[in-house]
C-alpha positions in Angstrom: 0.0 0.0 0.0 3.3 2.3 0.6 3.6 2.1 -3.2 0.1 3.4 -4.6 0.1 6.1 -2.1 4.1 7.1 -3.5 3.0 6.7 -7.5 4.5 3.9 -8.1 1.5 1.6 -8.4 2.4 0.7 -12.3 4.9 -1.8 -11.8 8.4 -2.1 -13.3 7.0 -3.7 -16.2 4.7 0.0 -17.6 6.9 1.3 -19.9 8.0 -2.2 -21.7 5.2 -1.8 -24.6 5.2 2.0 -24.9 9.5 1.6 -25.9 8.6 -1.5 -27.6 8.6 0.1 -30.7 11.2 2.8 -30.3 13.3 -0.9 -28.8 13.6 -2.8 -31.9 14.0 0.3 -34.4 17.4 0.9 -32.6 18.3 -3.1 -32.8 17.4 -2.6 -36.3 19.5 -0.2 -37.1 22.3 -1.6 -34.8 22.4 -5.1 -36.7 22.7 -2.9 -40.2 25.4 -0.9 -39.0 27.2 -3.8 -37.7 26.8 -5.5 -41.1 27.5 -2.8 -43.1 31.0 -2.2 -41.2 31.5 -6.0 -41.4 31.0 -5.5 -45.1 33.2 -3.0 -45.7 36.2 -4.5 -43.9 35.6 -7.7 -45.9 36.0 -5.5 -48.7 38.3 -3.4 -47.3 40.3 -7.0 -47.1 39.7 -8.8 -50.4 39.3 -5.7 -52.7 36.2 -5.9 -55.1 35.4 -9.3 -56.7 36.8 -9.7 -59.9 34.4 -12.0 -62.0 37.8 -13.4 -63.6 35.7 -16.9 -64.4 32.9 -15.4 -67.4 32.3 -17.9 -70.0 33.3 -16.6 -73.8 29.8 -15.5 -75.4 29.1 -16.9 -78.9 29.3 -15.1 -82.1 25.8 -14.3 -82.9 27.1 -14.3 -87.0 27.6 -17.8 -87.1 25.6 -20.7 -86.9 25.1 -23.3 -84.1 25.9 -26.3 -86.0 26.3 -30.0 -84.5 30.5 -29.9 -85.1 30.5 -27.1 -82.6 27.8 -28.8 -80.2 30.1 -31.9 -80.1 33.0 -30.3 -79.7 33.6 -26.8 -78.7 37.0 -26.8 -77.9 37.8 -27.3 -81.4 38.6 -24.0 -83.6 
């Protein structure tokens, strides 16, 4: 009875869904700002990738013909 007569008659747990909100906005933006910097050292680290592995394109001017479908490699 001390307590409702001193204001505190809400309990500890009041405020917990009126900074819900306001809560996970700042985990939010913690767990993109830890990823972004963990991104940015990675890249910091490797460099940019390099796509060093592209497969030649074919000439659209010639034909497909079965000699090249059996065996590419040969030119």
């Amino acid at each position: 009875m001390l307590y409702i007569h001193l204001g505190f008659f809400m309990g500890i747990h009041y405020d917990y869904k009126s900074t819900k909100s306001a809560k996970l906005m700042e985990k939010q933006a913690k767990r993109e700002k830890k990823l972004a910097e963990k991104k940015a050292k990675r890249l910091a680290k490797d460099g940019p990738k390099k796509d060093e592995t592209k497969a030649p394109t074919l000439d659209t001017s010639k034909p497909i013909t079965l000699d090249f479908l059996t065996n590419p490699n040969k030119e």
